[in-house]
N, C-alpha and C positions, 0 to 999 in steps of 0.2 A: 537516585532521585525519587524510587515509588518504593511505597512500604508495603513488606511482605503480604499484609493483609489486602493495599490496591493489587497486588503480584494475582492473588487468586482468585480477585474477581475479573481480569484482566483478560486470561482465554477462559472463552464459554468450553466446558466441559461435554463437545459435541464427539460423536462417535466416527463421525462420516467428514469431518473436517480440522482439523490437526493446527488450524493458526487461523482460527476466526478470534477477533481481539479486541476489547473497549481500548477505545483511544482517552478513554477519563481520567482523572486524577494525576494528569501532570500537570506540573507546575508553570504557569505560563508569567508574564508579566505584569507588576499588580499587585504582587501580594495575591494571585487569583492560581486557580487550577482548571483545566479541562472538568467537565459536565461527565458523568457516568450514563451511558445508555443511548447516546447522541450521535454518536460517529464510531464505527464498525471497520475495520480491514479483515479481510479471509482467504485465504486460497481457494481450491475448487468448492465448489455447493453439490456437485453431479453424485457425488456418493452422501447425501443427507440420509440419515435413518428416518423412520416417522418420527421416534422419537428426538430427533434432534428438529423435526420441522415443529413439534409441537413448542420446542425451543426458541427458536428462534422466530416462530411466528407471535410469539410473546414478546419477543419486542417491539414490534408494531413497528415494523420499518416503513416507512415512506416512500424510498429512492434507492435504486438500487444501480449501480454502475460497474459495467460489465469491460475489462481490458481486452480481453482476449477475441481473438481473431475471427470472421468466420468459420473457418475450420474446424477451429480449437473448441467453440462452443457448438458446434455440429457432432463433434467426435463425443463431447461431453457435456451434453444440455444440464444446465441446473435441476435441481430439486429445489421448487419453492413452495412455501405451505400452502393448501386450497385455499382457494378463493381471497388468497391476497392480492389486495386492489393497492401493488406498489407500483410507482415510476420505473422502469428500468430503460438507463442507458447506454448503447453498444458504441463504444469505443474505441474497438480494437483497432491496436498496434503492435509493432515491432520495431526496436531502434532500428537506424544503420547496421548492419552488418551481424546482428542478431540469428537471422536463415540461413547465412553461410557458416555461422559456429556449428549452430545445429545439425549442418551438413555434414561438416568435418567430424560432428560426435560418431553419430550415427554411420561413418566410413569409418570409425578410429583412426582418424588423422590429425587430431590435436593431442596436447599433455595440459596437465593441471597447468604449467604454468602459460600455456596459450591462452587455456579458459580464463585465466585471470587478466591476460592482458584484454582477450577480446570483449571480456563486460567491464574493466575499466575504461573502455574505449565508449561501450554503449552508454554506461552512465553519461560520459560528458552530454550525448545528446538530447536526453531527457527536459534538460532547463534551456537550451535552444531549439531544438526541431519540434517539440510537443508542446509546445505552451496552448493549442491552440485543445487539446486535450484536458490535460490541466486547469487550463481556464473553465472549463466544462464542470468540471468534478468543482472548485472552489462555487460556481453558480449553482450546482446541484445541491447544496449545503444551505447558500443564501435563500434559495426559493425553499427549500424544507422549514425556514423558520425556526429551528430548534427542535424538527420532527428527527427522528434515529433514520440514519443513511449508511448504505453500506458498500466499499469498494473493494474489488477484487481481483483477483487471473487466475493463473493455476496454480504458484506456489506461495501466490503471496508475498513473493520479496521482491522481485526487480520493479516492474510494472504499478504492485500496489505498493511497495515501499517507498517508491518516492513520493508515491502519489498521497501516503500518511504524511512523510515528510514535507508537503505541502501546506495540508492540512494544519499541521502544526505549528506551521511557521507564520501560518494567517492569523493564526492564534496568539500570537506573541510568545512561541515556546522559546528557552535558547539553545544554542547549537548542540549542547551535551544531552540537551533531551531527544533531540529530534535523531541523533544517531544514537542514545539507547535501544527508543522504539525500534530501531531498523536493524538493529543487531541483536533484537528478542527472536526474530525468527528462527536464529538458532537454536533456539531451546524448543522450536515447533515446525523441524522441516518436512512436510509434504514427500512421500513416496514419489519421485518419476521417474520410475525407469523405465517406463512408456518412453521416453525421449532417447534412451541410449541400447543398445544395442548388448549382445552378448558376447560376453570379452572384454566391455569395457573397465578398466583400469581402477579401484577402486579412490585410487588419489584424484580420478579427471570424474568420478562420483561425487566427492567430496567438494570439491571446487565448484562444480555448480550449483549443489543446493546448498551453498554456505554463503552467509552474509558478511560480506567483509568490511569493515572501516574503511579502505582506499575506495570500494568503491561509492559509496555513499559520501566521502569525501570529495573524491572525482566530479561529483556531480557538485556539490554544494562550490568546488570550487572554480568552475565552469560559471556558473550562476552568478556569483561575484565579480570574473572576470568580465562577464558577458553586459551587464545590469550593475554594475558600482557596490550591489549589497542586498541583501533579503530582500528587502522595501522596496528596491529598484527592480526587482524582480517582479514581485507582486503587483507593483504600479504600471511597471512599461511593460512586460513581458506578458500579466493576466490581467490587467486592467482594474487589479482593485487596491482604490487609493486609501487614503487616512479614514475617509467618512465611512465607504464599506466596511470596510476592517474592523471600525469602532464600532459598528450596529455587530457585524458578526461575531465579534467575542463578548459580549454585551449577552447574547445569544447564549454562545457556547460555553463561557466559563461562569464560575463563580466565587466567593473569597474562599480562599485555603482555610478549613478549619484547623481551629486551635489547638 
């Protein structure tokens, strides 16, 4: 869907974060594409270099929206550039049953294919139990007006993956774009093995910082069960109907060049 030359401008080339990402240059509906420089997903910010703050304080972010936990941002406070005068909102979560996989890692008492049933599990709750998150993130966008916003957690895939996968669906993206973006993390996974333990297995390694299709699937399919369809989603689930939707891509996109 993105051409090699949007592929590069895609991750910022920061030292201290491995999958901060323009959400620009896809293709939405229209005949239109995402805006370049407007909407931001990242993993952790806690290890920014100066030189990556003098980066990304260039983009004059706006809003800044934060997943991750009390804890998680105590163990690991951002790195934001001086005297950036951004929004930042704390959001944190954890699905269902999220703390007990975690528990299990860190005991060695799961295998790769637990990890995979226990985040396909978490996906489903993402577009039922959080909307109320979500709706968050899609108004932290509306009141930006077209200013650069940026979402994040720790690795960037579960948390803010759907939370892109939002974003993009408000935008009129279609399904095959909305799980490319979610399956680029793979070419940009985040160091934790702060979360696991010594010993642990490198298959039940792999399985958690990997982006997989069922799971993102999971979710998107949950979604449509739950809400009739995207639209139904975004109407009844986040409360934003035809009129928002049309001022926010109005906003965010603009025609696909030629």
């Amino acid at each position: 869907m993105t051409s090699k030359t949007s592929e590069k401008q895609r991750r910022l080339p920061l030292e201290g974060a491995v999958n901060f990402r323009d959400l620009g240059g896809y293709p939405v509906v229209g005949g239109r594409q995402t805006r370049w420089g407007r909407l931001f997903r990242s993993d952790s910010l806690a290890a920014l270099t100066d030189r990556d703050l003098d980066h990304v304080g260039a983009i004059g972010l706006h809003h800044l929206i934060d997943f991750r936990l009390p804890h998680e941002r105590t163990a690991h406070p951002n790195r934001l550039p001086s005297g950036a005068s951004l929004r930042i909102s704390e959001i944190g979560f954890w699905p269902a049953g999220n703390a007990e996989m975690l528990e299990e890692i860190r005991n060695l008492r799961i295998d790769a294919a637990g990890i995979e049933r226990a985040t396909t599990a978490h996906y489903r709750h993402y577009p039922v139990d959080h909307c109320t998150e979500y709706r968050k993130v899609l108004e932290a966008v509306e009141e930006a007006a077209g200013r650069p916003v940026l979402i994040h957690c720790v690795s960037g895939k579960d948390r803010t993956g759907f939370g892109a996968a939002v974003i993009l669906m408000a935008l009129g993206a279609p399904k095959s774009v909305i799980v490319e973006d979610y399956l680029l993390t793979n070419a940009y996974r985040r160091d934790i093995g702060h979360l696991m333990p010594s010993g642990t297995p490198a298959s039940v390694a792999e399985m958690l910082t990997s982006a997989r299709p069922a799971y993102i699937e999971a979710a998107l399919e949950t979604m449509v069960a739950t809400f009739g369809s995207f639209n139904g989603y975004l109407e009844r689930g986040l409360g934003f109907d035809a009129r928002r939707l049309q001022i926010f891509r109005e906003r965010l996109t603009e025609p696909t060049p030629e």
